[in-house]
Backbone as JSON, one array per atom type, in Angstrom:
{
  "sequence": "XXXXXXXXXXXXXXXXXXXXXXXXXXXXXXXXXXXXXXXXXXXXXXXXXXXXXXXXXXXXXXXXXXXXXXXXXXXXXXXXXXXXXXXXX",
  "N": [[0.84, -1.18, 0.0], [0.62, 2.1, -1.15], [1.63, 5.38, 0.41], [0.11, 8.12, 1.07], [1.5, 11.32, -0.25], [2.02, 14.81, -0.24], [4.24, 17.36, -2.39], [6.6, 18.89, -0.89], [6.96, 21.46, -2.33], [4.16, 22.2, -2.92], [3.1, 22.3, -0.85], [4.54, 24.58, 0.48], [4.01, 26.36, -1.48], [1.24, 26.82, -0.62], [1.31, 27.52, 1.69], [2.65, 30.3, 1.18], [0.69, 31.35, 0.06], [-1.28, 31.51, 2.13], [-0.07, 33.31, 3.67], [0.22, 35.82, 2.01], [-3.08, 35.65, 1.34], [-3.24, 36.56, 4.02], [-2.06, 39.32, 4.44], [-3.13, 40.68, 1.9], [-6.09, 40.93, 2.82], [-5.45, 42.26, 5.04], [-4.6, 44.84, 4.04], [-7.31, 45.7, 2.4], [-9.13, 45.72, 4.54], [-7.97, 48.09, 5.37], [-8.3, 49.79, 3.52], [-10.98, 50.25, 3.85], [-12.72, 48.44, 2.14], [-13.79, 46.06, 2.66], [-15.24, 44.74, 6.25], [-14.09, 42.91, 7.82], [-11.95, 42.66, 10.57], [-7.83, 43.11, 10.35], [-6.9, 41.43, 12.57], [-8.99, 39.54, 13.36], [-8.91, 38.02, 10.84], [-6.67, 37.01, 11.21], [-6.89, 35.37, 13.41], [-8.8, 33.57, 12.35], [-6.81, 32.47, 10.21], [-4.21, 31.35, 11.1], [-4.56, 28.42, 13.07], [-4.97, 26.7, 10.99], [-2.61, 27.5, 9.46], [-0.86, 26.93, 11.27], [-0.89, 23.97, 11.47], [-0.5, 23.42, 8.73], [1.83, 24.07, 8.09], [3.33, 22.6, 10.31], [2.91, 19.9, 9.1], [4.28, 20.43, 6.92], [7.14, 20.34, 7.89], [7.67, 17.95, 8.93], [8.33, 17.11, 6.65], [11.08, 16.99, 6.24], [12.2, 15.93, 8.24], [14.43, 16.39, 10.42], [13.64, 18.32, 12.15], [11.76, 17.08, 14.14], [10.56, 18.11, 16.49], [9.41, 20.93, 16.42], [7.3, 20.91, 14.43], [5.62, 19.18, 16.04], [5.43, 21.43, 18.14], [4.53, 22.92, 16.22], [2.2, 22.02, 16.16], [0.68, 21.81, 18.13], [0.42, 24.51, 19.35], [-1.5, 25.05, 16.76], [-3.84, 23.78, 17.67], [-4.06, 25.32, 20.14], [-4.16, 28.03, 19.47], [-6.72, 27.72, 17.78], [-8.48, 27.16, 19.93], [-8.38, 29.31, 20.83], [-9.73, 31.07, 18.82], [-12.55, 29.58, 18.9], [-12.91, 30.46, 21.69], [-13.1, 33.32, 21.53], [-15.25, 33.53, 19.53], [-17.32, 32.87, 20.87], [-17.69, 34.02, 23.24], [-18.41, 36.43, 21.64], [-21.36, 36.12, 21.09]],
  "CA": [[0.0, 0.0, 0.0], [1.65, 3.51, -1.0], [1.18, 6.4, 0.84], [-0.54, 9.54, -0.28], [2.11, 12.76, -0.28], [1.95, 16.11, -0.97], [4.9, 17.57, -2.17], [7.37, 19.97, -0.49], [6.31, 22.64, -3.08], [3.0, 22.18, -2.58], [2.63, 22.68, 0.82], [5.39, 25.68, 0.65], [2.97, 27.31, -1.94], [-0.22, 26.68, 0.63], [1.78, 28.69, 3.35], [3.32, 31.42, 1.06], [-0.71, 31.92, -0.4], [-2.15, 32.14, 3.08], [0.54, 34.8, 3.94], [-0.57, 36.31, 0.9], [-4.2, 36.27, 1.98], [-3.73, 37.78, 4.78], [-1.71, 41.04, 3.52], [-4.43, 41.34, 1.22], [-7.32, 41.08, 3.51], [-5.33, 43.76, 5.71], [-5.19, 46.26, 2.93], [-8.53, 45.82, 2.03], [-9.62, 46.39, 5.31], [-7.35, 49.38, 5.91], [-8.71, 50.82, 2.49], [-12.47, 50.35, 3.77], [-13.13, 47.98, 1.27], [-14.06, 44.47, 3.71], [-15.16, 44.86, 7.69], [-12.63, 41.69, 8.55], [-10.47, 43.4, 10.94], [-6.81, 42.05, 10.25], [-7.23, 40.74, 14.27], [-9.94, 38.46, 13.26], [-8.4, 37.39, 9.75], [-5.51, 36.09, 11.93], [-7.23, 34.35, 14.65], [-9.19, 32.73, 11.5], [-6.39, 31.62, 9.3], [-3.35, 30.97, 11.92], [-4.74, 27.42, 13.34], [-4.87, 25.77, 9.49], [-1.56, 28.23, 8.98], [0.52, 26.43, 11.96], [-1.32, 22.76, 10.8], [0.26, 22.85, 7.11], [3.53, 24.27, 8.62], [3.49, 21.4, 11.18], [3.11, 18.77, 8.12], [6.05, 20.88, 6.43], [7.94, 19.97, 8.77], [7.33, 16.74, 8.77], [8.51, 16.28, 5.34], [11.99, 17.65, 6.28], [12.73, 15.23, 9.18], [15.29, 16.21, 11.5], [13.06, 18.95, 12.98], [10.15, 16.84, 14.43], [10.03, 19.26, 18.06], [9.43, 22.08, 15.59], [6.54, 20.17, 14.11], [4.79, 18.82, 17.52], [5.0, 22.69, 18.96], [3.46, 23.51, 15.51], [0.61, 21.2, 15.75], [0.49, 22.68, 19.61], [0.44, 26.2, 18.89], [-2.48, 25.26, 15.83], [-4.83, 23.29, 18.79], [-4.39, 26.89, 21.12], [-4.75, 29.15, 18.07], [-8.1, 27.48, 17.42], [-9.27, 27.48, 21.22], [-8.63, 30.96, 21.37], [-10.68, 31.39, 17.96], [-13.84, 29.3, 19.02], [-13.29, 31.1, 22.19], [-13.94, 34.78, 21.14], [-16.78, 33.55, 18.34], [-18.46, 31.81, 21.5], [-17.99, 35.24, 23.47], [-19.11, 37.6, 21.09], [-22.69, 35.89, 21.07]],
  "C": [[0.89, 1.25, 0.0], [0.8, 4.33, -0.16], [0.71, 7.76, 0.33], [0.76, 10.63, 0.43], [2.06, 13.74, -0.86], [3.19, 16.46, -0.87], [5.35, 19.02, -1.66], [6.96, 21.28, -1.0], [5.66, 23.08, -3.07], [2.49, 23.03, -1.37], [3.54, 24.19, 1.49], [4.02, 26.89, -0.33], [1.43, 27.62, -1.1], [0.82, 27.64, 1.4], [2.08, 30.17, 2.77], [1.35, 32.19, 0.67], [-1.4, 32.34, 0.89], [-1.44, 33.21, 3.71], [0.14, 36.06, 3.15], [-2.29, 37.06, 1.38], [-4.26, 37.26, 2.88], [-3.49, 39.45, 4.52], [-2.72, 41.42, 3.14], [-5.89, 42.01, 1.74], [-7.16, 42.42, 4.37], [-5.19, 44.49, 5.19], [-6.47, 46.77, 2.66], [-9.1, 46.07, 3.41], [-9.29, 48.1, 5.78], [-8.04, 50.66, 4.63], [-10.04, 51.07, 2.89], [-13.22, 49.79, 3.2], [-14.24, 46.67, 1.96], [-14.05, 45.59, 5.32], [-14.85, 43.94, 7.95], [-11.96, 42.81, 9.25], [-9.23, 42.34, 10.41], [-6.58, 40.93, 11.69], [-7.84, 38.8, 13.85], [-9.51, 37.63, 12.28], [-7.58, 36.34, 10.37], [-5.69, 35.06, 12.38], [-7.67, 33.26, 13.53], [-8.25, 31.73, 10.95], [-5.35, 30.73, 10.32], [-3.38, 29.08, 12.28], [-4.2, 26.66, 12.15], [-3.52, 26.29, 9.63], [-0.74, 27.08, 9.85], [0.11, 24.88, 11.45], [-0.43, 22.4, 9.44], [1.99, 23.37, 7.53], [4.2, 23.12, 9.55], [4.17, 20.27, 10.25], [4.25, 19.13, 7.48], [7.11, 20.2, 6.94], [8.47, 19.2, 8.37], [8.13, 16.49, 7.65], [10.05, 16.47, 5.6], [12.82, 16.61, 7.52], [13.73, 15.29, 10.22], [14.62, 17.7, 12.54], [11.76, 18.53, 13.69], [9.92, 17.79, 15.81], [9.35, 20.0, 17.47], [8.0, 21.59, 15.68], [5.79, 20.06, 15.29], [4.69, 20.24, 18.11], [4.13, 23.77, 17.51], [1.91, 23.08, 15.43], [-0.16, 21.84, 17.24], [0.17, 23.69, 19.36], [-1.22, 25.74, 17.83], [-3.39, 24.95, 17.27], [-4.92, 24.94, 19.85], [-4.7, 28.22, 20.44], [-6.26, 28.93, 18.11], [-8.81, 27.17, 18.73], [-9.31, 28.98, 21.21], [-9.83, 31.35, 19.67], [-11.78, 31.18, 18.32], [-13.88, 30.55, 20.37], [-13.86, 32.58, 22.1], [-15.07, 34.88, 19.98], [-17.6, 33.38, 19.55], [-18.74, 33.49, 22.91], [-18.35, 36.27, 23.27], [-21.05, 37.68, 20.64], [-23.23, 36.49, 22.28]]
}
């Protein structure tokens, strides 16, 4: 049975695009264009952001700590997200 992989490239282009996003989203808010603050954009993307950086990792092998405090860091990113959606009700 093979394994499914995504390559290195791949997953480098996924991280450089959601850096990307965000810039964008904070311009466009700063122009008036979108009500996203850049705050909220963050809290949004960050979780997935440290998740595909985690798997990066991963592919690279002699940094697995790196990796495990990225997958850490995504799990407290995304508590603190649900938490302020679940506070602003």
């Amino acid at each position: 049975m093979t394994g499914f992989s995504f390559g290195v490239g791949l997953l480098d282009f996924i991280l450089g695009f959601m850096v990307v996003e965000c810039v964008v989203l904070a311009l466009l808010f700063r122009a008036g264009h979108i009500a996203i603050s850049p705050l909220r954009c963050l809290r949004t993307i960050l979780p997935g952001f440290l998740l595909v950086l985690g798997f990066r990792l991963t592919h690279t092998g002699d940094i697995a700590w790196l990796a495990v405090l990225c997958l850490a860091g995504a799990g407290l990113a995304h508590g603190w997200d649900l938490s302020r959606q679940f506070r602003a009700r």
